[in-house]
C-alpha positions in Angstrom: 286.4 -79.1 95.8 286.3 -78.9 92.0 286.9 -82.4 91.6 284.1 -83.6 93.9 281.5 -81.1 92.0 282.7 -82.9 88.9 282.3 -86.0 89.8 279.0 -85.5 91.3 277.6 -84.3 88.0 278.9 -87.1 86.0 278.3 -90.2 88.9 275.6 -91.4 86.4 278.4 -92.1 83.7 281.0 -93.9 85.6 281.0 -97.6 85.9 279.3 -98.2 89.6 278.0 -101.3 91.1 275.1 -98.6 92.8 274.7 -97.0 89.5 270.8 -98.0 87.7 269.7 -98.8 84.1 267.6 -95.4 84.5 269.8 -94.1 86.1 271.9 -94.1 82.8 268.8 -93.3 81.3 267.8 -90.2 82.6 272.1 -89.0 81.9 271.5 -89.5 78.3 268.1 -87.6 78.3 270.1 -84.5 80.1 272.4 -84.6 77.4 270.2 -85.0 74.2 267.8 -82.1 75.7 270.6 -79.9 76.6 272.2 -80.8 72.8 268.4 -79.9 71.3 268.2 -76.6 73.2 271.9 -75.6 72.3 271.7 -76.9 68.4 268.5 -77.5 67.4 267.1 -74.5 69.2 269.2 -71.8 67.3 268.9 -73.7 64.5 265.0 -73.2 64.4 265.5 -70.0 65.3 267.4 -69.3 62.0 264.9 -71.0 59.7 261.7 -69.4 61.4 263.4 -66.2 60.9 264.5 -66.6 57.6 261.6 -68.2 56.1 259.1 -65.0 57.8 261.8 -62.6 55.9 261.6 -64.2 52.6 257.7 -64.9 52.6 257.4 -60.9 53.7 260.3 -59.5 51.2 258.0 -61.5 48.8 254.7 -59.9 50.0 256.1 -56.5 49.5 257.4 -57.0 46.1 253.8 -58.7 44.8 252.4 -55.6 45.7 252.3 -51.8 44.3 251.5 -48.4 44.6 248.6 -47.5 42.2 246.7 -44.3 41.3 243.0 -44.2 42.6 240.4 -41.9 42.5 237.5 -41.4 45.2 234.2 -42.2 43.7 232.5 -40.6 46.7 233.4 -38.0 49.4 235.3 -40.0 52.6 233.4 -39.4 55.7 234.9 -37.8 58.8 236.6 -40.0 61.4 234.5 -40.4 64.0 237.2 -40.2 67.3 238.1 -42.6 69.7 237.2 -43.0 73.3 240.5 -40.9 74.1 239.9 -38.4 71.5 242.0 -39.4 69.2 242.0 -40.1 65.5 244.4 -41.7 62.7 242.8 -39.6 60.1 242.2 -42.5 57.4 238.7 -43.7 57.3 237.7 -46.3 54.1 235.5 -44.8 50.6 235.0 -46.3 47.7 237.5 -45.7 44.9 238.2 -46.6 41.1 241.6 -47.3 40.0 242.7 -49.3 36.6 244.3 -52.7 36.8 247.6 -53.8 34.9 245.2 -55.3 32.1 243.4 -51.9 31.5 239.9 -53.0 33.2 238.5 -50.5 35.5 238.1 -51.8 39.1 236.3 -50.3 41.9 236.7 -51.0 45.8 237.4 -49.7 49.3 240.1 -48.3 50.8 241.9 -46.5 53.1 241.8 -43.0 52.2 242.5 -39.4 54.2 239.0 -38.2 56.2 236.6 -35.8 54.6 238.4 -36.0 50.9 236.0 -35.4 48.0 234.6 -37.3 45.4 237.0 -36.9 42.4 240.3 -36.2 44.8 243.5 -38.6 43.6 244.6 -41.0 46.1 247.1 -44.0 45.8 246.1 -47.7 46.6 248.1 -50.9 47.1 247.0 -53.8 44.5 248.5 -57.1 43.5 250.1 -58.1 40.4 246.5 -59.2 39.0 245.5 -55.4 40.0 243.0 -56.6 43.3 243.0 -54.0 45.8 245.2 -55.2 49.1 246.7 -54.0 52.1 249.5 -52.2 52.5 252.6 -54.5 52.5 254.8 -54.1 55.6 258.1 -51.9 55.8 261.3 -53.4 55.9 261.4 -52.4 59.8 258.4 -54.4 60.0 259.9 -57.4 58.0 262.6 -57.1 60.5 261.3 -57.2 63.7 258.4 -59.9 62.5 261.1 -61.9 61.2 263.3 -61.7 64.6 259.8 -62.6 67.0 259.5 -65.5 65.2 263.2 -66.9 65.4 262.3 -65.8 69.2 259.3 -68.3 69.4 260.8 -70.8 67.8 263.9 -70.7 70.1 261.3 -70.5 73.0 259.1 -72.8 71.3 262.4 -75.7 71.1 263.6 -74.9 74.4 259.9 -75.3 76.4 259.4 -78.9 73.6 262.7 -79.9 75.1 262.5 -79.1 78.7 258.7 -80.6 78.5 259.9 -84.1 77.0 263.0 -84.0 79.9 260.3 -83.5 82.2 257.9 -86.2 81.3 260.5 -88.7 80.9 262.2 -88.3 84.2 258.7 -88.5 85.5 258.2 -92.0 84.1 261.8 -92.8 85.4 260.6 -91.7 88.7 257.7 -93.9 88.4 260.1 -96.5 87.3 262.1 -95.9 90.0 259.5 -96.1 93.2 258.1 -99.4 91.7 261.4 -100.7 91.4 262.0 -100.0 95.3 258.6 -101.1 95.8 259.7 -104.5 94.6 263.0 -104.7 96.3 261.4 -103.6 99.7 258.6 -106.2 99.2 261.4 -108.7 99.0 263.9 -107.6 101.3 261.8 -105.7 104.2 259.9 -109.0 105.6 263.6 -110.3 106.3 264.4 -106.9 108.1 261.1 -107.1 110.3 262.2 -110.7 111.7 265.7 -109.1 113.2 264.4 -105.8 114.6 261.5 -107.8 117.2 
C-alpha cells in the first residue's frame, strides 16, 4: 500500500510514455514552492524579525529620560465612554536640551498637576521632545509579529504563484485536449453511426 501511495505522488517524475511537458511542469513548481515555504519562508522570518529588533533597540537608545517642568496646570482627564481614565492628559512643559537651549512643548503629563510641578519627558539626542520609546517586551513581541507576517507573507506569495501557474497549466492543458479531440473525435464519430 505504501508503495502504490509513493508512486502516485511521484508519477510526474518517472519516465512515461502518458506522462506531459506540463505535466513535468507543474512537479517542479510543487517542489520549488514547497522549497520557498520551507527555506525561504523561515528565512524571512529571521530577517524581518531581526531587522524590527535592531531598528527598535536603536530607537530606545536615541532616546532619554529628561527633567521637565509644567509651564501651566494639566487639565483633568475627561473619562471615557466606560468610565474610565489613564490618568495622563498633555500640558505644555519646558525642559533644557543637551546644548543648554531652553525648549518648550507638549507632553504627556499626570492629570490636574500644577504649573511649576517636575515631570520627566522623553527627547532625542538633539534634545526634541518624542514619544516614549518601547520596552524591551515591546521590542520583543513587535519583533516576533513581524517574522510572523513575513513567514505568512512567503507562504500565501508562494502558494499564490503555485496557484496561478497550475491555472495556466490547466488552461494549457484543456486547449491541448481541445486540439487532440478536434483531430481525433471526427474519426471516432464515423465508427460509432
Amino acid at each position: 500500500m505504501g508503495t502504490q501511495v509513493r508512486g502516485r505522488r511521484l508519477w510526474r517524475w518517472r519516465r512515461n510514455p502518458l506522462r506531459r511537458r506540463s505535466d513535468v511542469i507543474e512537479a517542479w513548481v510543487v517542489l520549488v514552492t514547497g522549497l520557498v515555504m520551507a527555506v525561504g519562508g523561515p528565512a524571512a522570518g529571521v530577517a524581518a524579525g531581526t531587522a524590527v529588533d535592531a531598528s527598535l533597540r536603536q530607537e530606545r537608545a536615541d532616546r532619554h529620560r529628561v527633567p521637565a517642568v509644567l509651564k501651566e496646570d494639566a487639565p483633568v482627564a475627561q473619562p471615557a465612554a466606560d468610565g474610565s481614565t489613564t490618568g495622563q492628559v498633555r500640558a505644555v512643559v519646558r525642559w533644557t536640551g543637551p546644548d543648554g537651549a531652553v525648549h518648550t512643548g507638549t507632553a504627556r503629563v499626570h492629570e490636574g498637576s500644577k504649573a511649576g510641578t517636575a515631570t520627566e519627558i522623553w527627547t532625542d539626542d538633539r534634545g526634541r521632545l518624542v514619544q516614549r520609546p518601547p520596552t524591551p517586551e515591546q521590542i520583543a513581541t513587535r519583533a516576533v509579529l513581524a517574522g510572523t507576517s513575513a513567514v505568512a507573507g512567503v507562504g500565501a506569495v508562494s502558494l499564490a504563484g503555485r496557484g496561478v501557474a497550475r491555472w495556466r497549466l490547466d488552461r494549457a492543458r484543456t486547449q491541448e485536449w481541445g486540439r487532440a479531440w478536434a483531430e481525433v473525435g471526427p474519426r471516432w464519430s464515423r465508427h460509432i453511426r
